[in-house]
N, C-alpha and C positions, 0 to 999 in steps of 0.2 A: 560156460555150460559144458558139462561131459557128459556125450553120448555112448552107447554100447547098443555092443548089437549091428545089426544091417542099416543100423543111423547115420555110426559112428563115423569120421571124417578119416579115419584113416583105416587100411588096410592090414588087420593084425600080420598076416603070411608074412605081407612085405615086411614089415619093419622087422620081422624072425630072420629075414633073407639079409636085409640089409645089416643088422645086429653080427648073423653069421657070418658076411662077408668084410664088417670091420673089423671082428676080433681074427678073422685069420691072415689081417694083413702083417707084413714083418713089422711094421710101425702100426699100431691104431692109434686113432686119437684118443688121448686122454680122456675128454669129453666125445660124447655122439651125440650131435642136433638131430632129432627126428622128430619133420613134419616140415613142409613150406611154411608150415604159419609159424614156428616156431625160426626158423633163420633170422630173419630181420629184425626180431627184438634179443637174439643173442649177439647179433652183429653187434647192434648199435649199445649195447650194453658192454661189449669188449671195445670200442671206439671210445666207452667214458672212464674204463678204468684207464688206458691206453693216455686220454689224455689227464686222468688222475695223475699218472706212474710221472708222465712227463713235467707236470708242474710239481711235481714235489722233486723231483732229479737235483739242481742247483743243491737246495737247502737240507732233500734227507739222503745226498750221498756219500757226505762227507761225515758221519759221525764215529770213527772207529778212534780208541785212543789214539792219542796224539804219539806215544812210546808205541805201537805198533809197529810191526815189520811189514 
């Protein structure tokens, strides 16, 4: 459900504050999670690519030709 208005779960200012304050860091993150409720299911969604990436390592990181340098 999406609320708006003086409902809404989050604080539009803030997120404008915290928005300004990642892009002016010397690194921002590529991505911006905003909201508590939004962390936990972007964690746990980079923990299943993470162990995607690792079960495929063995078998998909050996495929460059074999005549490669």
């Amino acid at each position: 459900m999406v609320l708006a208005g003086p409902q809404q779960a989050g604080d539009p200012a803030k997120l404008a504050a915290a928005l300004l304050t990642s892009a002016g860091q010397e690194q921002p993150p590529a991505r911006f999670v905003a909201g508590a409720d939004a962390i936990d299911p972007v964690t746990a969604k980079a923990k299943e690519l993470m162990a995607q990436a690792e079960a495929s390592r063995e078998l998909g990181a050996d495929l460059a030709h074999d005549d490669a340098a």
